[in-house]
Steps between C-alpha positions, in 0.01 A plus 500: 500500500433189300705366216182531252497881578891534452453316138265733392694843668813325307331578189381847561869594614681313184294736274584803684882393580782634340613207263842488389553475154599180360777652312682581839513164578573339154868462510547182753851578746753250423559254777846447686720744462844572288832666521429778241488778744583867413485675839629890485728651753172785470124445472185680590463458896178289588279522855605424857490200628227661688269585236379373129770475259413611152690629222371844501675604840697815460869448475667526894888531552627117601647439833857476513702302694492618895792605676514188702590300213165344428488498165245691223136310487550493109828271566357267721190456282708458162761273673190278631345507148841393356517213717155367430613534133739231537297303729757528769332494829728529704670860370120608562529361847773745569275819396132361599285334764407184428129586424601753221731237385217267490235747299757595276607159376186374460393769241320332202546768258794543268746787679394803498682738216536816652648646831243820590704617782447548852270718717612508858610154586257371240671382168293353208561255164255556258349321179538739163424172257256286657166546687452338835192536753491786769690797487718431688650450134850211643666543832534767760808443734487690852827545676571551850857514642699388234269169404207487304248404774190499262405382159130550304435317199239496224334162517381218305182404653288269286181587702269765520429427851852526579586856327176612711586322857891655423369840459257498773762369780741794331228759605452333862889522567517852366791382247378687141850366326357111580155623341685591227647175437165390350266812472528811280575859642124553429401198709762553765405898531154431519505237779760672666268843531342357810767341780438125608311509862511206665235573740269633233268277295629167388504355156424208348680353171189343333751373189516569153252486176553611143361815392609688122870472472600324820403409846335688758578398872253649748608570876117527692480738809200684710331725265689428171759302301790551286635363199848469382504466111778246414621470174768232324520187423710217685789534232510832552402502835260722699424837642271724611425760302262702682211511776153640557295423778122529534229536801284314636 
């Protein structure tokens, strides 16, 4: 499939793509965060670790502490947040692997405002006063035997190309809560309709060019292509807002 061909397609798809309106994306996030954190003993639950998290997820009793000892999922996550808070590293050490201490600390957005709760062993901070890309919507904390052993993030990427190659190695591992660091639900429940097969046809990132409102990055394959619509700016940084895909 030839990059001439793809240029042209690109167009076709941007006029039949779903654009996001600019007014979703108008207020930039705030960068690094701050200690004015209001997070409620009880919040809305959000999605398992396992699946999407999005705020409309029906409410789910929390776990409570086990009878081992092992402490709630809500504690662990709220004394890790706490920690990161005051920048103290090693408090976080105590209830965290080192790679969700890592991910956490190197957030780029102000601190999320609100606590949403936990569903399962999945607990999530949330933005109410600031838009940032994905919707993934701040940080998702998965806990596993008393430590928080996983942490998603929404990201700052400050390339289109980026927010697409994310999203697209989010869909090959099977992990929709990474997709969601950079993609909408609609982008993320669209790719994720069809699983990842590794021995099925291979695709090819053939880059990014504008197209009305934003950037559309093409991934070429036998018989067709598909487009990720990414929309943002590198202040704001980038996301994908949805996807179409076309035939040969």
């Amino acid at each position: 499939m030839s990059a001439r061909w793809l240029r042209g397609a690109a167009a076709t798809a941007a006029t039949a793509a779903f654009l996001v309106p600019a007014s979703l994306l108008a207020a930039a996030p705030a960068l690094a965060h701050t200690t004015h954190i209001t997070t409620p003993a009880t919040a809305p639950a959000t999605a398992p670790a396992t699946a999407p998290a999005t705020a409309h997820t029906p409410v789910q009793a929390p776990v409570r502490a086990s009878a081992h000892g092992t402490p709630a999922p809500a504690t662990v996550a709220k004394k890790l947040f706490r920690a990161w808070l005051r920048a103290d590293r090693h408090a976080a050490a105590r209830v965290a692997t080192a790679g969700a201490v890592s991910t956490l600390f190197a957030y780029p957005f102000r601190a999320p405002d609100t606590f949403a709760g936990c569903s399962g062993n999945a607990c999530r901070f949330v933005h109410t006063s600031v838009r940032v890309p994905g919707g993934l919507d701040g940080i998702l904390m998965v806990v596993s035997g008393g430590k928080v052993t996983k942490v998603y993030a929404s990201r700052h990427l400050v390339k289109p190309s980026a927010a697409a190659t994310h999203l697209f190695e989010a869909w090959r591992k099977g992990d929709r809560n990474r997709g969601l660091e950079v993609a909408t639900t609609t982008a993320v429940k669209t790719l994720f309709r069809t699983k990842f097969d590794p021995k099925g046809v291979k695709h090819f990132f053939q880059g990014c060019g504008s197209e009305p409102k934003g950037y559309g990055c093409a991934y070429s394959y036998e018989g067709g292509a598909m487009f990720m619509h990414v929309r943002g700016s590198k202040s704001r940084g980038y996301e994908v807002a949805s996807i179409t895909y076309i035939a040969d």
